[in-house]
C-alpha positions, 0 to 999 in steps of 0.5 A: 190748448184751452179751446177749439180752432172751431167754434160751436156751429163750424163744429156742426156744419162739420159733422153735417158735411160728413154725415150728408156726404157719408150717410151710414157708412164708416166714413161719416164718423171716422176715416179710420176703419181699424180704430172703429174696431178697436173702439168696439171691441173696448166697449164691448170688453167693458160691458162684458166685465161688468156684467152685461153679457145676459142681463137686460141692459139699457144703454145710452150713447152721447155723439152717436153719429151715424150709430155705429157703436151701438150696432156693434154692440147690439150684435154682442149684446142681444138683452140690450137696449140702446139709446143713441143721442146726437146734435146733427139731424142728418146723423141721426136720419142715418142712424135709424136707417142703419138701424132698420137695414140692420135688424136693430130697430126693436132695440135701439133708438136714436133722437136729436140731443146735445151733451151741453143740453141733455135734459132737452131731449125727449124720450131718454131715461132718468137713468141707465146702466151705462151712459158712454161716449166716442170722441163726443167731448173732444167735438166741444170747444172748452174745457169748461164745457166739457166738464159741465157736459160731463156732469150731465151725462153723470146725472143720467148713470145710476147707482152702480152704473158706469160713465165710459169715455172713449176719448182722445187725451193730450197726455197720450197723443204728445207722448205718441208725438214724441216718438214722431221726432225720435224718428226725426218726423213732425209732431202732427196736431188736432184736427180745428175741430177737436179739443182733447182732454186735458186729464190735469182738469178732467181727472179731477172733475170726474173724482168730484163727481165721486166716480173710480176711475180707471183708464185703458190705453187699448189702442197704442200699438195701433197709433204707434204703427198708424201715425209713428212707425209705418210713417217712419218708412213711408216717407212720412206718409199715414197709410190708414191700410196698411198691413202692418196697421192691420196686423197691429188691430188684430194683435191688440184685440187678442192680447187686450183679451188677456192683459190692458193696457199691454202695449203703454199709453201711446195711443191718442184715444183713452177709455175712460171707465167711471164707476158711480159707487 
């Protein structure tokens, strides 16, 4: 798959629907409220390893949504400052409410901005120590595209800075997929407003940017429970709240505390972790 079912502003219209509807609450970014764990764990582990757990930090996320990322690691990262930038108003009116509700509003900012146009928006730092997104790319219609928006997000990482992409990969979600039809399942397929990334093209984009990459698989037991194995006895049925989903969240994040990538590359989501040298 080359491009998007959506295009451009059906993709908007999308995520303005979801953010009138939902406002700050989870559901205006994701239906699944144990990947958003796990999502911020990842993150935080991440920030931790390369050296942000005391020092002043300035941080920026590309597709902030409602800002849930960035308060999650606000209240792990106390010397953090956190820029969040996205193309839906509605999103963002949400955000900086949150953000006041939350005690946040001293340490983070967020502004109306789009990854394809990123030196349109106001108020951002020529650079930051970290600039990372959370399923963000995958919102843009072609590969193309999404190559140019990372190249723009790689502008704004300093030197010794990091590029991290939480984002939802081909290779990954067909190897979950045949798990599905082992289990005599459907394969199931991208919502029409997703585009995952084909690594065959990104991968290699990313080198010519002259980042090292390393990619975490933090969420396949997750997936693997959530889409494969609980669907295997429910009649196919997803069940976001199960309690084997559940139990599958908190043993990812105590053994990814010790050991990544522990349970293979099954999961649909992939972090993407680019340092620029």
């Amino acid at each position: 798959m080359e491009k998007a079912i959506m295009d451009r502003e059906q993709v908007r219209a999308h995520w303005r629907d979801w953010a009138s509807k939902f406002g700050t609450a989870l559901g205006a970014t994701t239906r699944t409220g144990t990947a958003k764990m796990l999502e911020i764990d990842a993150l935080a582990r991440r920030m931790s390893a390369i050296g942000l757990g005391d020092a002043p930090a300035h941080v920026l996320e590309v597709g902030c949504g409602n800002g849930l990322n960035c308060f999650g690691l606000a209240a792990q990262f106390p010397r953090m400052q956190l820029d969040g930038i996205d193309y839906t108003a509605e999103m963002i009116d949400a955000a900086r409410e949150a953000a006041v509700a939350n005690g946040f509003q001293d340490r983070s900012s967020f502004r109306i901005g789009n990854a394809l146009e990123l030196s349109a928006a106001s108020g951002l730092l020529a650079q930051y120590d970290v600039v990372f997104t959370d399923r963000c790319l995958i919102n843009i219609e072609s590969v193309e595209l999404q190559m140019r928006a990372i190249t723009d997000l790689a502008a704004r990482v300093r030197e010794g800075g990091h590029l991290i992409m939480i984002e939802n990969s081909m290779a990954t979600y067909d190897r979950q997929n045949h798990c599905r039809t082992l289990l005599d399942m459907p394969a199931r397929t991208p919502a029409e407003f997703n585009l995952f990334f084909d690594e065959t093209r990104i991968l290699p984009h990313l080198k010519t940017l002259g980042f090292e990459v390393e990619i975490e698989d933090f969420i396949s037991l997750h997936d693997l429970m959530l889409y494969v194995l609980v669907p295997a006895i429910n009649g196919g049925t997803v069940d976001y709240d199960h309690p084997l989903v559940h139990a599958a969240t908190q043993l990812s994040i105590a053994v990814s505390a010790e050991i990544s990538s522990a349970f293979g590359a099954f999961g649909q989501g992939r972090m993407f972790v680019c340092r620029k040298p």
